[in-house]
N, C-alpha and C positions, 0 to 999 in steps of 0.2 A: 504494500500500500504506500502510496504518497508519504513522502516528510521532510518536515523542515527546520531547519536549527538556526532560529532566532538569535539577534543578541541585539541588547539596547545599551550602549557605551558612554559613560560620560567621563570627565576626566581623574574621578575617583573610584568607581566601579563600575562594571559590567554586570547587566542582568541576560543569561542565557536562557532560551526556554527551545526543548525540544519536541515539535508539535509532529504526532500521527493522524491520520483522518479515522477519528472514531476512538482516540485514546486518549486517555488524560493526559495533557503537557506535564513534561519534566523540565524541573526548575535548576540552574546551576547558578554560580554566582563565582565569577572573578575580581580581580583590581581591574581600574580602568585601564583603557585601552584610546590612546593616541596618538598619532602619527606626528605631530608638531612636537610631542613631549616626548616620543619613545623612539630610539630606534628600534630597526629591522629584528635585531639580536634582542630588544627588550619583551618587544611583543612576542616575539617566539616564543621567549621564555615563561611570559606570562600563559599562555596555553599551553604549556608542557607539562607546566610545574603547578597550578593551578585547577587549568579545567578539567582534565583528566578522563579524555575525551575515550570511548573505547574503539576501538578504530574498526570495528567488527560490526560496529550496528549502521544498517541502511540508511545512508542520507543520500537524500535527490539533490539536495539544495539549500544553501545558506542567505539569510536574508542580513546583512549587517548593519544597523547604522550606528551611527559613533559622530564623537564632538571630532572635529580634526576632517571629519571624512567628506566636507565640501568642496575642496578643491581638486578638481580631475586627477594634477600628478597622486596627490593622497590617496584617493578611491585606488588608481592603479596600484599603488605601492601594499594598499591592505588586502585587496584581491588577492594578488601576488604571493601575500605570506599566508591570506586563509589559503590557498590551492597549492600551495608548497606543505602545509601541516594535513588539512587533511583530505587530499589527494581526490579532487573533485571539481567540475567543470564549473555548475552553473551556482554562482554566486553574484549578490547584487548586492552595491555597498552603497551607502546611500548617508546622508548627514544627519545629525539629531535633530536638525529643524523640521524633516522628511518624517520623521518617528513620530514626534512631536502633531506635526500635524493631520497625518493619518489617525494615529490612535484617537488625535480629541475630536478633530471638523469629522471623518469620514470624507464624504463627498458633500461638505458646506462649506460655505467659504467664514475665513474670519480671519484675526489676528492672534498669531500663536506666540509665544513665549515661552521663552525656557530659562528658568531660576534655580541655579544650582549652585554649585560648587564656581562655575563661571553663568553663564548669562547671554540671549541672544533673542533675536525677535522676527518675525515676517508677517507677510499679507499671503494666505494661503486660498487661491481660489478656488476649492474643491479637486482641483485633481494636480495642478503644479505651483512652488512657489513663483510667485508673481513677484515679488519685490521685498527685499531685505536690508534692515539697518546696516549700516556696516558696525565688525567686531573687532574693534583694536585689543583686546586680548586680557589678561589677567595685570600686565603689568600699565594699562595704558587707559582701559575701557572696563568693561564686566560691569558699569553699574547695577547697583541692585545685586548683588551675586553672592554667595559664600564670601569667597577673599575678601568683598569690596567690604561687606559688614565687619568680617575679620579685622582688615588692616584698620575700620575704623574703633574698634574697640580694643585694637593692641595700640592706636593714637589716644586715646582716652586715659589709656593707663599710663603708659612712659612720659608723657607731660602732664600727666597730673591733671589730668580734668576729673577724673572719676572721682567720688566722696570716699569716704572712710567705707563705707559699705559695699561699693562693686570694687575698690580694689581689695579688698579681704579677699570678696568672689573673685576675683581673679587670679589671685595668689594660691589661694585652694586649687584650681581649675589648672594651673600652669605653671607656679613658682613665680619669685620673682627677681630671677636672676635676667634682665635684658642681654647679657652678654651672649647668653646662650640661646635665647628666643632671637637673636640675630643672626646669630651663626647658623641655628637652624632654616630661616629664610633665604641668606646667602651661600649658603656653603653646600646644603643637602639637597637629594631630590626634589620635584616638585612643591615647589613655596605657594602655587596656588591652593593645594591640596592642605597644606599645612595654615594656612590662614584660613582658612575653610573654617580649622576646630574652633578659632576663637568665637563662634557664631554660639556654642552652647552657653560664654554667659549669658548671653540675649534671653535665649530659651528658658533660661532657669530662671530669671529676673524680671519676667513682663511686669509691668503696672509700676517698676520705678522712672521717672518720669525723664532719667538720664537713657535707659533702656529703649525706652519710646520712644525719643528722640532718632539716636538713631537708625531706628527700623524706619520711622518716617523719610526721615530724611536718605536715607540710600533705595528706598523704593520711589520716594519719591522723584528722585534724580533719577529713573530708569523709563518713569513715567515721562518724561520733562523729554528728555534727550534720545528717545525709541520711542514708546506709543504715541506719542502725539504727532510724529513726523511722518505716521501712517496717515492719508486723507482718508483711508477705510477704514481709518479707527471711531471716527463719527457715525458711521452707520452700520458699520456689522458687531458683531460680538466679540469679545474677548477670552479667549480661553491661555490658561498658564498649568506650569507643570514643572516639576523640581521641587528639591526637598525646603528650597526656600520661599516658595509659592506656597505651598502647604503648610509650613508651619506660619507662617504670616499670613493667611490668607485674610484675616480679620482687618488687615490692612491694607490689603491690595484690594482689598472690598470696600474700604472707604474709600481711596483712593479714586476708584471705578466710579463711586458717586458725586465725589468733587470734581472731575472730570467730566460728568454728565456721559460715559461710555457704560456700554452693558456688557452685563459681566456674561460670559458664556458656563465656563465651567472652570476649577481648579485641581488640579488629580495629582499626586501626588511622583508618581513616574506612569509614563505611556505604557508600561508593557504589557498591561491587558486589553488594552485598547488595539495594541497590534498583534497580539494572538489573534483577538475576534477578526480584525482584518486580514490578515495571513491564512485564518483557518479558511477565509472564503474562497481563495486562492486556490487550496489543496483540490 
């Protein structure tokens, strides 16, 4: 029978799922997967040592998207390594905004976003993107994004904005050796990834009014400088998706109504949304 081995990639984890026609999908979970942040020899690695793929069971075909995976050399380069690991023709690599907006429009048109660990946005006209922000990246752009909250809440602490109380929470949550929360940024893998963590004191501290501040203020900046530079952001719907869409959504719901745009939906990651779509395929 038919099957297909999903994956939905962002720049901190991958979600696998292996879909039969008439059988319950299997779930797998790796580290993220990207081409701008990994080489050739990393991503290997990471499915080697990771997925733990059996190489004995029937696949027709792999459906891949991934953050990294919009620009054609990319697509080619992660083909390349899915059909070198496991030894099969037809695969389709496609970008998270592609994921993104299959799983939530289907065949509707709207305004997708993606709030994660980084951050990106488009006008999805039910069956191709039609037009997107541009994404200057983690160290430049990602408004609204894990890092972007991160870096503002490791600025809060090292200059001393934070009161006696979130920097205690901070201190619990990460120490407060600066020397080493820098070296960590500059010196180790992935610093978008790593500024990501500082987002849990947010999570842990809503309703202090330093906290709220800025959740507002870095969605709001995502809002200002991406949804509003859609002219289809006035009359279609808005749907978001990412683990910083979800846990904030209280916010980007107000946001929606200060703006006067309507909210579509907010889910927390695509990848049930693209089973359903995938399984239609088989």
């Amino acid at each position: 029978m038919p099957s297909l081995l999903l994956a939905e990639s962002g720049s901190t984890k991958t979600d696998w799922c292996f879909i039969q026609r008439g059988k319950k999908p299997v779930h797998f979970k790796t580290s993220g997967i990207n081409p701008y942040l990994q080489t050739h020899e990393e991503i290997t690695s990471v499915l080697e040592q990771e997925l733990g793929w059996n190489s004995k069971t029937q696949l027709d075909g792999i459906a891949f998207y991934g953050a990294g995976a919009g620009q054609e050399t990319k697509k080619e380069e992660l083909t390349f390594i899915l059909r070198q690991y496991f030894g099969i023709k037809k695969i389709d690599v496609q970008c998270d905004m592609m994921a993104a907006a299959r799983a939530m429009c289907g065949e509707k048109k709207g305004i997708v976003s993606i709030l994660g660990t980084g951050s990106n946005s488009c006008y999805y006209d039910g069956k191709k993107i039609k037009s997107r922000q541009v994404s200057l990246g983690y160290i430049a752009g990602d408004e609204g994004s894990g890092n972007a909250l991160g870096k503002k809440v490791l600025q809060y602490y090292a200059y001393n904005t934070f009161d006696a109380e979130l920097r205690a929470a901070f201190e619990h949550l990460f120490g407060d050796d600066i020397a080493v929360i820098v070296n960590k940024l500059y010196k180790e893998p992935f610093p978008n990834r790593y500024l990501a963590t500082f987002v849990t004191l947010l999570k842990q501290n809503r309703g202090h009014f330093m906290v709220e501040n800025i959740i507002e203020d870095c969605l709001g900046d995502f809002f200002y400088q991406h949804i509003q530079k859609y002219r289809e952001s006035w009359k279609l719907p808005l749907y978001f998706t990412g683990s910083v869409s979800f846990e904030f959504k209280d916010v980007i719901s107000a946001l929606c109504d200060q703006y006067e745009f309507e909210l579509g939906s907010i889910e927390k990651a695509p990848l049930e949304g693209l089973i359903a779509y995938h399984k239609q395929q088989l």
